[in-house]
C-alpha positions, -999 to +999 in steps of 0.1 A: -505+928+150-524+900+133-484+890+117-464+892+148-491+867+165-489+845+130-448+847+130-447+842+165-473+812+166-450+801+136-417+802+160-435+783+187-445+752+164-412+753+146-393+755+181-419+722+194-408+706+162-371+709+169-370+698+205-384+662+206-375+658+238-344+638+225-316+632+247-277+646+240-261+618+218-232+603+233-195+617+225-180+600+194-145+601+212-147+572+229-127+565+258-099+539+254-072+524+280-041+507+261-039+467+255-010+465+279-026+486+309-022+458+332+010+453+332+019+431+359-014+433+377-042+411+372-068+425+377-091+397+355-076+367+375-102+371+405-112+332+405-098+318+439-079+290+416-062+316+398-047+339+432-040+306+451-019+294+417-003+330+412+001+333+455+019+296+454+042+308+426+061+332+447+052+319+490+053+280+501+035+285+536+013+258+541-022+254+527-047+276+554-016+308+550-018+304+514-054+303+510-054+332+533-033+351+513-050+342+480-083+354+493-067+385+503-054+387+469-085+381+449-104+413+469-077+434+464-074+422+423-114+428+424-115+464+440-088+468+410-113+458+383-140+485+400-114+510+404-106+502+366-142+500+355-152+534+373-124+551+362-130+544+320-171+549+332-163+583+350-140+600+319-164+585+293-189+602+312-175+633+311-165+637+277-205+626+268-218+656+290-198+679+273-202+665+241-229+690+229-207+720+244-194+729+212-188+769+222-154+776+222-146+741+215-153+732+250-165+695+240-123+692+220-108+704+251-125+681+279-118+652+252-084+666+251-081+665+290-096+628+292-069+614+267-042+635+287-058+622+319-050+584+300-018+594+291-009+604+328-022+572+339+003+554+320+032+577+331+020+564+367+018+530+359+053+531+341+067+549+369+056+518+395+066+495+376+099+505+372+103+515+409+128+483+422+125+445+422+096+430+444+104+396+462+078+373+478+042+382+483+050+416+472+055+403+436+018+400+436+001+424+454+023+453+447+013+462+408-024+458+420-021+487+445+003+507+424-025+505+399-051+518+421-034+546+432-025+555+398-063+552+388-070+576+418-049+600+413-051+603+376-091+605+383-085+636+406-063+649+383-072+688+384-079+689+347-109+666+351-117+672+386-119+708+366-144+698+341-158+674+363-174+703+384-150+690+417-145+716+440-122+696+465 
């Protein structure tokens, strides 16, 4: 009896030794977005110089429309950048919760799904900007909302709404 209690005393310290309360290191796959992901978007010309310049290249309205429209332009280009931001954020997320789910393979497969989940992205994007010639305003607003919709759909993709634990 005087063993098992030793042994099992033993087990105890051992187990306290091996759980310092360390967190779950972060995923070595590291979640990437190609160079050339923007496109025609902009989604890193937000200054209000920068839309009124890219708004005057394509309208010649007067001053108060055009600063209207660049305004316009610049919240729309900024909710691109967050949509951007939360998309890499929310897949790199992902991939590090699962990173220590090695049974199975599971932390290869949700890496997997986050680099297919990029790939799609791209398809989307490819497919807008391929869609037809813009003219006017449209030349400059249009690849920043085909860009957010790609980066919501590809984010409820059902492979990582899978693995993200979404149930809608």
């Amino acid at each position: 009896m005087k063993q098992i209690l030793i042994a099992f005393a033993l087990a105890l310290s051992i187990g306290a030794l091996a759980d310092d309360g360390a967190k779950p290191q972060p995923s070595p796959v590291k979640v990437t977005l190609p160079k050339d992901i923007d496109g025609q978007s902009h989604p890193d010309r937000v200054k209000f110089e920068e839309c009124l310049a890219d708004v005057k290249e394509y309208v010649s309205w007067g001053d108060e429309e055009e600063a209207k429209e660049a305004t316009n332009l610049c919240e729309l280009r900024t909710q691109h950048a967050k949509l951007k931001a939360d998309f890499v954020a929310k897949l790199q997320k992902l991939v590090d919760d699962y990173a220590d789910a090695t049974n199975h393979g599971v932390n290869r497969l949700v890496a997997n799904a986050a680099k297919k989940t990029v790939s799609m992205l791209v398809s989307c994007m490819s497919a807008n900007d391929n869609e037809g010639l813009c003219h006017n305003i449209a030349c400059v607003k249009a690849p920043e909302r085909d860009r957010m919709d790609c980066y919501q759909w590809a984010i409820t993709n059902p492979a990582v709404s899978h693995w993200a634990g979404d149930n809608n």
